[in-house]
N, C-alpha and C positions, 0 to 999 in steps of 0.2 A: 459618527454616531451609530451608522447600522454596526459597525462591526465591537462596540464597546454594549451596542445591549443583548447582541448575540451571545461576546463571550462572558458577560455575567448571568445570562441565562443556562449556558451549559456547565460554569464555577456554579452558581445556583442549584443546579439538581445536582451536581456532585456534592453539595454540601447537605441536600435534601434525603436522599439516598443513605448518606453515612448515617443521617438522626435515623431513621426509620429502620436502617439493621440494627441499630442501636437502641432501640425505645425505654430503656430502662432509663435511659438520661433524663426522657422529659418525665418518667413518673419518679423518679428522686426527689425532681424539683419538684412534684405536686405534693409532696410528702407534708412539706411545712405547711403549705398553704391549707391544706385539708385538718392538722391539727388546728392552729390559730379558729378555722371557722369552727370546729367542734367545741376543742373542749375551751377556749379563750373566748367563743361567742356565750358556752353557758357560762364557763366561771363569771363573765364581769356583765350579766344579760341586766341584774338591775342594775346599771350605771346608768342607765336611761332616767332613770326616777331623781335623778340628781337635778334639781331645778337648774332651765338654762340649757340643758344638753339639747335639744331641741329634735329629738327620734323619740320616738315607741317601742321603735324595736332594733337592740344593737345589734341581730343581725343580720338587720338591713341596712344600719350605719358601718357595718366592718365589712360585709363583702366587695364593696365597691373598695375597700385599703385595701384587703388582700389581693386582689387582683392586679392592682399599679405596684404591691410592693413583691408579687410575684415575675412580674415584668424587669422592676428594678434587678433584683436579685438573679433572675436569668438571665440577662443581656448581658450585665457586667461579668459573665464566667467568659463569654466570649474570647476575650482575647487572649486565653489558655491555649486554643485552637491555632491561634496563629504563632505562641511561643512549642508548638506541637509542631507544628510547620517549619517554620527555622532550627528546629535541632535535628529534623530526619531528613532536612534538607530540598523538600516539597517546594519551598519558597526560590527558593535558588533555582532549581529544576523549571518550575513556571516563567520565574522571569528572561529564562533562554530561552522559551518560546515567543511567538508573534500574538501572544493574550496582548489584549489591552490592559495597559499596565490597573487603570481606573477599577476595571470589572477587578481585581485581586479583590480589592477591599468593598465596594459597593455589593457584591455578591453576598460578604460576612451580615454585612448591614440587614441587605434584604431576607437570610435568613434568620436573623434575630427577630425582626418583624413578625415572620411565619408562626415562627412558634412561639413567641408570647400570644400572637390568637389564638393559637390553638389551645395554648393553657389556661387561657382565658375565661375561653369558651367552656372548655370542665369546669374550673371554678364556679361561672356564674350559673352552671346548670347544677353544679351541687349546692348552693348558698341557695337555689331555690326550693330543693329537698328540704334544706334545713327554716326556711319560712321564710327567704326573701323573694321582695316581689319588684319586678320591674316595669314599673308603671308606664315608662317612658315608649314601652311596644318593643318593635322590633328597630325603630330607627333609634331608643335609648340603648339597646343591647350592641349593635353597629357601632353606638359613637363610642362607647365603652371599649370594645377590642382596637378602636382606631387610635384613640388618646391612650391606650397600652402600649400597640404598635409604636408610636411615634417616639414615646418615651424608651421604650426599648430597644428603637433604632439608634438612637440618639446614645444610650448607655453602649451600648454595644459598638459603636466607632469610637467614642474614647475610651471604652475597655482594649479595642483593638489600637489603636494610638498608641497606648502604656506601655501592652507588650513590644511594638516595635521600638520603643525608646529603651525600655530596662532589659528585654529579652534574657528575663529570670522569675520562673514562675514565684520564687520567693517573695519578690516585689509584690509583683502583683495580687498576690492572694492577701498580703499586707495591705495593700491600699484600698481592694474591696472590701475587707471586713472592719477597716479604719473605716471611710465614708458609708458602708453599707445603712449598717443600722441607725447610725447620725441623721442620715437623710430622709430612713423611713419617721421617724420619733417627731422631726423638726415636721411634721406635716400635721395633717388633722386624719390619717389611715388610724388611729383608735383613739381618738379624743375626740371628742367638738371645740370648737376655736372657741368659742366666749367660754372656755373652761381651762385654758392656758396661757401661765404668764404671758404677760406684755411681750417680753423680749421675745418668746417662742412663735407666737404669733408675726413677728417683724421680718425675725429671719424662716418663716413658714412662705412668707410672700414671696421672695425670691427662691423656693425650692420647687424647681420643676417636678419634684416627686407630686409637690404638693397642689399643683397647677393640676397636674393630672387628675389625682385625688379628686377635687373640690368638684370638674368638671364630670368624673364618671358617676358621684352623686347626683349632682342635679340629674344628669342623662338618665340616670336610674329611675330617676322619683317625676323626670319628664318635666321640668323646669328649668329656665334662666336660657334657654337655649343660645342666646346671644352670649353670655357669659359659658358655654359650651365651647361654641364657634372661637371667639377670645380664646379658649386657653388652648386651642387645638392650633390658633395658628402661635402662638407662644413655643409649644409643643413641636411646631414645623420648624422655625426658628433654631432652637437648643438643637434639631437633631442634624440642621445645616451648619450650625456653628462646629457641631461634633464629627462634621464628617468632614469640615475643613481642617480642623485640627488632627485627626488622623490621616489626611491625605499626605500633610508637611510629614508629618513621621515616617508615612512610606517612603517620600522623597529624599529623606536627610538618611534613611535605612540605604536606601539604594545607593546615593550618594558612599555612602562607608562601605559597602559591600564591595 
């Protein structure tokens, strides 16, 4: 155990290291999220007036979507990183050494986590520029980056899973932009539930996008906290199932290699 969290703490800053010489990566990804809350918060701001939507103010209903669907959409690029690795042959090189095999991939994980807080955290400081307010304090603002975190740990081991199976960025950028947007839609990140079909609503229930969603508002607005706590361990759940399923893919990679 000491020697598997030593060596995903030193994989860890190397991966930490690389975002920070690089910082243009995480302001790419803030690009979208910063349009959606400007101009998508004024263009659709009276949908609120739509009896039923149940906000004042949509954007105080869209910050808390953009934030899980900025998590979504950053964690799944993840596994580019490790078909980056396998072709300059980083991956090959590591596993000749005495690293714990585990830290390879647990390290991706944990820096998926990082930085969707970090991106987060911009967001919900800019969604407060623009007039949202987070009633919840500081422990609503917490659980918000935590139920990002977990959804983007969880994204981001089966983004990394994928790559080890198809090891063709072709796939995979097909199969994020197949689920991407499907996943963010099937939620309640810019609608309110009592204002989407039946069926949408059905299959919203089982979309951990939307687990996340439901719970970063209450957090926000400082209610249902038990229903908080609920989706967060739902949330633990998906991102242990996702780190099992990418573990087998290490194993069956290795196994071939």
């Amino acid at each position: 155990m000491k020697a598997f969290l030593s060596d995903t703490w030193f994989i860890l800053l190397r991966h930490l290291r690389t975002t920070v010489r690089i910082p243009i990566w995480i302001a790419i990804t803030l690009i979208q999220p910063v349009i959606w809350l400007t101009i998508y918060g004024q263009l659709f701001r009276r949908v609120v007036e739509i009896p039923g939507f149940g906000s004042a103010s949509y954007i105080q209903f869209l910050t808390p979507g953009v934030v899980i669907m900025t998590a979504l959409f950053g964690s799944a690029w993840s596994g580019m990183g490790i078909i980056e690795d396998l072709t300059d042959g980083v991956m090959d090189r590591m596993l000749a050494t005495p690293v714990h095999r585990a830290a390879l991939m647990s390290a991706r994980v944990l820096h998926a986590a990082i930085t969707v807080a970090v991106q987060s955290v911009i967001i919900l400081l800019f969604g407060m520029l623009l007039g949202a307010r987070i009633a919840g304090g500081l422990p609503g603002f917490l659980a918000i980056l935590s139920l990002g975190s977990l959804l983007g740990a969880g994204m981001s081991a089966l983004s990394n899973g994928l790559a080890l199976i198809t090891r063709r960025e072709e796939t995979l950028i097909a199969v994020i932009n197949f689920f991407g947007l499907p996943l963010t839609f099937l939620s309640t990140a810019f609608m309110a539930s009592d204002l989407m079909p039946g069926w949408i609503r059905a299959l919203a229930r089982a979309n951990p996008v939307n687990w996340a969603v439901v719970a970063s508002r209450d957090a926000m607005l400082g209610q249902d906290w038990l229903g908080v706590a609920k989706a967060a361990a739902m949330l633990l759940g998906f991102m242990l199932v996702s780190v099992w399923i990418s573990t087998q893919a290490f194993r069956a990679y290795r196994r071939a290699s």
